[in-house]
MDTraj code that builds the backbone (N, CA, C; nanometers):
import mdtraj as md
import numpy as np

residues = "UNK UNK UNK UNK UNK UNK UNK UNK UNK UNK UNK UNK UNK UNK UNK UNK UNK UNK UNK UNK UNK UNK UNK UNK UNK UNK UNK UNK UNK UNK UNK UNK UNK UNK UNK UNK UNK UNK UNK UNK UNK UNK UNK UNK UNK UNK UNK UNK UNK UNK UNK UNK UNK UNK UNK UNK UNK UNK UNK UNK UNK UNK UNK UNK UNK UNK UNK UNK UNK UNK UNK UNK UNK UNK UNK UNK UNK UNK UNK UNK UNK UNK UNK UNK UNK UNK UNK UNK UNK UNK UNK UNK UNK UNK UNK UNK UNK UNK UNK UNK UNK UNK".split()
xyz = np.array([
    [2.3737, 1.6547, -0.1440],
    [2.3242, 1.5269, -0.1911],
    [2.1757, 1.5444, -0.2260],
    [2.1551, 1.4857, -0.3962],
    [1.9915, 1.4695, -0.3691],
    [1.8981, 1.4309, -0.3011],
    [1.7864, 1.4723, -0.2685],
    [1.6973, 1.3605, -0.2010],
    [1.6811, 1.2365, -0.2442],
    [1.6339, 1.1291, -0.1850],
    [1.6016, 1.0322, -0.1870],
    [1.4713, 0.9899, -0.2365],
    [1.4683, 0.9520, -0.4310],
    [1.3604, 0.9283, -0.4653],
    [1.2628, 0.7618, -0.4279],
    [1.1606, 0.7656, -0.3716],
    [1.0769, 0.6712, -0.3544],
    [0.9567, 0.6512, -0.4266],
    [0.9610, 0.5197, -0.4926],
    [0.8034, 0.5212, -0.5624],
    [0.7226, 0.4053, -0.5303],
    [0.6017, 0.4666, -0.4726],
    [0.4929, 0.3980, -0.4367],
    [0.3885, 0.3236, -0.5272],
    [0.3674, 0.1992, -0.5319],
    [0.2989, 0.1341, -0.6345],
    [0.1910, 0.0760, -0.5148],
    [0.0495, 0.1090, -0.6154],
    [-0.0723, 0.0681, -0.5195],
    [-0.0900, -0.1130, -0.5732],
    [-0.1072, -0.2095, -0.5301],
    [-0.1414, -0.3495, -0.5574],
    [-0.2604, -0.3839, -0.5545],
    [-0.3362, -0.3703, -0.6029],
    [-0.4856, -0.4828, -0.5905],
    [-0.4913, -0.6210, -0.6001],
    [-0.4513, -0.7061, -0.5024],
    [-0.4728, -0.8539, -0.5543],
    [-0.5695, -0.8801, -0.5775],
    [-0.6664, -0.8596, -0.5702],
    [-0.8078, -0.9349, -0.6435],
    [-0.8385, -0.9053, -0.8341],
    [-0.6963, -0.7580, -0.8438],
    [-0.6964, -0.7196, -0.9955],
    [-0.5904, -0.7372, -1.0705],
    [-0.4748, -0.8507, -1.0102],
    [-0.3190, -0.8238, -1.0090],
    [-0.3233, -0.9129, -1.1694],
    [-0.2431, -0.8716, -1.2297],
    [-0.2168, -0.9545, -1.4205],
    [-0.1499, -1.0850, -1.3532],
    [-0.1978, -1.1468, -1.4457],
    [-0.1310, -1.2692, -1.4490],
    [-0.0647, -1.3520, -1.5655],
    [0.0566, -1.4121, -1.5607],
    [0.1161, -1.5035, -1.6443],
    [0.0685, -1.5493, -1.7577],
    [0.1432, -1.6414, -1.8619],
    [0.0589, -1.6959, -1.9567],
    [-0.0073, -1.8281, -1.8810],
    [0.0406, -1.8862, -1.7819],
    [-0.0313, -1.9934, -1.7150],
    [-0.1048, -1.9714, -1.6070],
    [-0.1777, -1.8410, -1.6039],
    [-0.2426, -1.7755, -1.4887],
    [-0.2363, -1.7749, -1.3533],
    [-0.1010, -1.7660, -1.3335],
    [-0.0379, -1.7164, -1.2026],
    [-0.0113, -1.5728, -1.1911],
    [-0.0389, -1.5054, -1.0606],
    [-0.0366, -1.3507, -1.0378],
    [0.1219, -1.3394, -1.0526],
    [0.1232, -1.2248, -1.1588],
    [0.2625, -1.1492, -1.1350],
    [0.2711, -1.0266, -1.0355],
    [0.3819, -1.0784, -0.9692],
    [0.4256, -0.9713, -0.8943],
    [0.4629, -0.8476, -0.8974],
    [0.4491, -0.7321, -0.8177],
    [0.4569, -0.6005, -0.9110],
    [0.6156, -0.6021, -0.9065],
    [0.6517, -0.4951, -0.9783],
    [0.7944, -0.4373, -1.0054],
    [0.8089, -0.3397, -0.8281],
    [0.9174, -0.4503, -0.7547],
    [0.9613, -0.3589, -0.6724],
    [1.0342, -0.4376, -0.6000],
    [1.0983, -0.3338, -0.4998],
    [1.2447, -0.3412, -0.4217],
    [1.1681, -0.4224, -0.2706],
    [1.0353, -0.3827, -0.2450],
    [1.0215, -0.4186, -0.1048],
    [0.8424, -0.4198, -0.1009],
    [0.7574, -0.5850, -0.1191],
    [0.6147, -0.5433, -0.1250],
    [0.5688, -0.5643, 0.0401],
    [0.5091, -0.4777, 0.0885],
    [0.3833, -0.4493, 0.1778],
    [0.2448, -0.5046, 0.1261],
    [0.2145, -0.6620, 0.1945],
    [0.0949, -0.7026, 0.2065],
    [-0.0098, -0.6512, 0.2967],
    [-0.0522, -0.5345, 0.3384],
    [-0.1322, -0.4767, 0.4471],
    [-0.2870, -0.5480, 0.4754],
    [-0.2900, -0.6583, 0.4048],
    [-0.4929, -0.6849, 0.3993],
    [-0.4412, -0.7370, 0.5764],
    [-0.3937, -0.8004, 0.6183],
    [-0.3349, -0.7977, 0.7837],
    [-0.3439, -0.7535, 0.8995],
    [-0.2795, -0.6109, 0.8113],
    [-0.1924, -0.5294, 0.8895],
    [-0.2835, -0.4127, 0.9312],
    [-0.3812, -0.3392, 0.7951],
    [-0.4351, -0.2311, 0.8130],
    [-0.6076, -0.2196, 0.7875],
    [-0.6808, -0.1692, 0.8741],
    [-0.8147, -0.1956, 0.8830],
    [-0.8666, -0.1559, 0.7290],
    [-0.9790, -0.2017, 0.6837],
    [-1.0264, -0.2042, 0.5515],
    [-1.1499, -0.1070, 0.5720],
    [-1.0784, 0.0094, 0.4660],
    [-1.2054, 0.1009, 0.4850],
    [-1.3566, 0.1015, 0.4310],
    [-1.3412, -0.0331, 0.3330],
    [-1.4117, -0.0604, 0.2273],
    [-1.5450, -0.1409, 0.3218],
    [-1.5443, -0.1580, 0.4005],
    [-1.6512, -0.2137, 0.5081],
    [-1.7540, -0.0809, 0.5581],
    [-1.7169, 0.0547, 0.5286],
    [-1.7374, 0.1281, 0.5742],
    [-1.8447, 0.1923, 0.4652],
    [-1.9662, 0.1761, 0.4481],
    [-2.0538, 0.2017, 0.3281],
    [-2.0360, 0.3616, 0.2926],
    [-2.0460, 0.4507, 0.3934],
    [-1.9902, 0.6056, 0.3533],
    [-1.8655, 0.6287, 0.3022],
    [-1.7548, 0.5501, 0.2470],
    [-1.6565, 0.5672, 0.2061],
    [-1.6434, 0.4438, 0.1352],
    [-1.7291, 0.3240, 0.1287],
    [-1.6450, 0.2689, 0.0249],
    [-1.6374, 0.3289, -0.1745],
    [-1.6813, 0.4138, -0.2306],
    [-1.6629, 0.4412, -0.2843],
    [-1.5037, 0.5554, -0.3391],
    [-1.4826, 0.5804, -0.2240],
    [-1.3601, 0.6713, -0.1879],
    [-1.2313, 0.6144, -0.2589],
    [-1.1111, 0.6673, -0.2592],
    [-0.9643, 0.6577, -0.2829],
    [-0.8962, 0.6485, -0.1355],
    [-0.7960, 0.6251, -0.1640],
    [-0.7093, 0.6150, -0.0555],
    [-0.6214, 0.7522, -0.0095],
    [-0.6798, 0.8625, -0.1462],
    [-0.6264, 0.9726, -0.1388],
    [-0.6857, 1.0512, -0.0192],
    [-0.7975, 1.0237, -0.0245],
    [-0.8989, 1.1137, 0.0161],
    [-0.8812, 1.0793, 0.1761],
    [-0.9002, 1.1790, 0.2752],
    [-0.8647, 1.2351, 0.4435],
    [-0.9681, 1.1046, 0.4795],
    [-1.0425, 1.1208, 0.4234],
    [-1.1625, 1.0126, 0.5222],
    [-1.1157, 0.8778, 0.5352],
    [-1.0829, 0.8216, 0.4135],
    [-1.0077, 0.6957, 0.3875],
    [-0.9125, 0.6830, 0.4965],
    [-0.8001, 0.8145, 0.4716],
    [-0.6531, 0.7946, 0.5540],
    [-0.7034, 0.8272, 0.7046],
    [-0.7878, 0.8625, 0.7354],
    [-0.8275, 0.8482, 0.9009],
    [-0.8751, 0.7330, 0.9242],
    [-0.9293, 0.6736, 0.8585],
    [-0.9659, 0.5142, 0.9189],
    [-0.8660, 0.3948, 0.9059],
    [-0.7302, 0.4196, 0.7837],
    [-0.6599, 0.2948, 0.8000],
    [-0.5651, 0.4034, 0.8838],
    [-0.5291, 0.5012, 0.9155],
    [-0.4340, 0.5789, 0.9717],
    [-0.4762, 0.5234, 1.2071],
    [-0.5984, 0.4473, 1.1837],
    [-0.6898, 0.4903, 1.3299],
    [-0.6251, 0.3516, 1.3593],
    [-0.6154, 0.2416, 1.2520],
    [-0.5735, 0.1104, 1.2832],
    [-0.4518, 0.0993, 1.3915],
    [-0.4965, 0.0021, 1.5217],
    [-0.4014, -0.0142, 1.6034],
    [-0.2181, -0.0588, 1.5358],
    [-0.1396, -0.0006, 1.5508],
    [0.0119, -0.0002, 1.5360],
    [-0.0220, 0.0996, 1.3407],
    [-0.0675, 0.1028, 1.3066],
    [-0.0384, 0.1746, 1.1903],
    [0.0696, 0.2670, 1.1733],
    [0.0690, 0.3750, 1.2873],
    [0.1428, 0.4535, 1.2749],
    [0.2968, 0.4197, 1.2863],
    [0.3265, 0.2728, 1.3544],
    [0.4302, 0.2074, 1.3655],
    [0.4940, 0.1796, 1.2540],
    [0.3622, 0.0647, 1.1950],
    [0.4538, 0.0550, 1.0344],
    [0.4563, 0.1866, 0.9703],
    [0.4136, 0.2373, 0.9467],
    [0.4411, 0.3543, 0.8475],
    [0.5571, 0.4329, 0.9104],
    [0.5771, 0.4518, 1.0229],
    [0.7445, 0.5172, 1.0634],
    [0.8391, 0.4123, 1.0323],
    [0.8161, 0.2671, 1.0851],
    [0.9395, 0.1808, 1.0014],
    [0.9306, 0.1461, 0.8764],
    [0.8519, 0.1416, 0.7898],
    [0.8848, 0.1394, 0.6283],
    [0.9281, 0.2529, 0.5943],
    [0.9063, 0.3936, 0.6384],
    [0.9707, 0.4922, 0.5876],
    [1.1030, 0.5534, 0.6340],
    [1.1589, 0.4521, 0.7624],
    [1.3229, 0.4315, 0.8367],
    [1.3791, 0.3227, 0.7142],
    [1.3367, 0.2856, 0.6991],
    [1.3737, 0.1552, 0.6157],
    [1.4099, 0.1932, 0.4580],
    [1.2689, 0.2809, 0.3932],
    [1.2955, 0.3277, 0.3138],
    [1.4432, 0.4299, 0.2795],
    [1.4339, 0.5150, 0.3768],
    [1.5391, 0.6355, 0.3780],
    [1.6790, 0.5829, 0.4164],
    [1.6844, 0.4396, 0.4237],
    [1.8290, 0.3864, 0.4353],
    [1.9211, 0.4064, 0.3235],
    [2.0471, 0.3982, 0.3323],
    [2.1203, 0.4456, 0.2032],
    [2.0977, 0.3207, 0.1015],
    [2.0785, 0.1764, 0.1601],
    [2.0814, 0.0967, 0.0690],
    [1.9044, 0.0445, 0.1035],
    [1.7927, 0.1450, 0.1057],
    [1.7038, 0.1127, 0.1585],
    [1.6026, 0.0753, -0.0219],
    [1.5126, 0.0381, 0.0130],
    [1.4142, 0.0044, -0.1488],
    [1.3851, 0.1566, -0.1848],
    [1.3604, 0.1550, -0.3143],
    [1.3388, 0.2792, -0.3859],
    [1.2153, 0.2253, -0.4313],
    [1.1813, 0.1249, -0.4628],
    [1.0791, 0.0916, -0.5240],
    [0.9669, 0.0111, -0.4675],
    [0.8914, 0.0637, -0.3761],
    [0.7664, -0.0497, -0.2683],
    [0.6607, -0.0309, -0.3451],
    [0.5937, -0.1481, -0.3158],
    [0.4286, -0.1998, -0.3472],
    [0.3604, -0.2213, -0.2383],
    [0.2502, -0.1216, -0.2177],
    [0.1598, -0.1788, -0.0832],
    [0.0173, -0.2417, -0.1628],
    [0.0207, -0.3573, -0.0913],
    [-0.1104, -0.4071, -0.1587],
    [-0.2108, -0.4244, -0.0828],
    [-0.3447, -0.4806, -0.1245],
    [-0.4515, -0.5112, -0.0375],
    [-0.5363, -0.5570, -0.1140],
    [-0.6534, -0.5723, -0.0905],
    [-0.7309, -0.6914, -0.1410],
    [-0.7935, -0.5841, -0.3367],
    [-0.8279, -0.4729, -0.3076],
    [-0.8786, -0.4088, -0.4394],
    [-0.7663, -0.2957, -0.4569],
    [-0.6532, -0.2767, -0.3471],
    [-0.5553, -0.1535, -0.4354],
    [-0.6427, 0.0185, -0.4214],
    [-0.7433, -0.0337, -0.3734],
    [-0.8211, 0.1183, -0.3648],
    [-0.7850, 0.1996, -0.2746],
    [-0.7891, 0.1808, -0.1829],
    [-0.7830, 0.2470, -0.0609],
    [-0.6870, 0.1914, 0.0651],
    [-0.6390, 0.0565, 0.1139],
    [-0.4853, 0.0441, 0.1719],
    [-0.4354, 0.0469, 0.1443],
    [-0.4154, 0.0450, -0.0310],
    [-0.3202, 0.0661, -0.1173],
    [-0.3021, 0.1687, -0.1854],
    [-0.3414, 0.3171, -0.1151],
    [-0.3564, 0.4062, -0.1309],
    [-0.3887, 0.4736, -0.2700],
    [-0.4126, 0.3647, -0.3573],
    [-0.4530, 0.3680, -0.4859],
    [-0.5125, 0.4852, -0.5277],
    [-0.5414, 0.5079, -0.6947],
    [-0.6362, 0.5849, -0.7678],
    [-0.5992, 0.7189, -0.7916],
])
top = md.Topology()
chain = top.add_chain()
for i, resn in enumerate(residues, 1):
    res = top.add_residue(resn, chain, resSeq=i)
    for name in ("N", "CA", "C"):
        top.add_atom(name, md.element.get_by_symbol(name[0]), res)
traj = md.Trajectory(xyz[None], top)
């Protein structure tokens, strides 16, 4: 059996398109993750707010957030279900960096 393809879409709500009557459209996906909540904002952090979400420094500070490591093992149990989303959006306030953006 093939693997199980998953695609990750970064969300910026403060940059999200909107409608012809200027309401935010929602991204294209199976299952969205609102994290501004959930996961500490690295962007408070003046030595990294310029950073990606790619980058180790970033992922050690929302990775340090109390239960993080929780959600991220159950969205990715969840994901790997046979009838699990193929298609998630994690968002956060700029999409940069909880939204592992860039």
């Amino acid at each position: 059996m093939p693997p199980t393809r998953i695609t990750l879409t970064s969300v910026g709500y403060l940059h999200q398109p909107t409608d012809a009557d200027g309401y935010p459209t929602p991204p294209t996906a199976d299952r969205i993750e609102d994290v501004r909540e959930r996961l500490c904002d690295p962007a408070v952090a003046r030595d990294i707010v310029d950073l990606h979400g790619r980058d180790p420094r970033v992922q050690a500070v929302v990775i340090a957030t109390p239960g993080a490591s929780k959600f991220f093992d159950n969205l990715t149990a969840h994901a790997l279900l046979p009838a699990g989303p193929r298609r998630i959006a994690v968002g956060c306030a700029g999409g940069k960096h909880r939204g592992f953006g860039y």
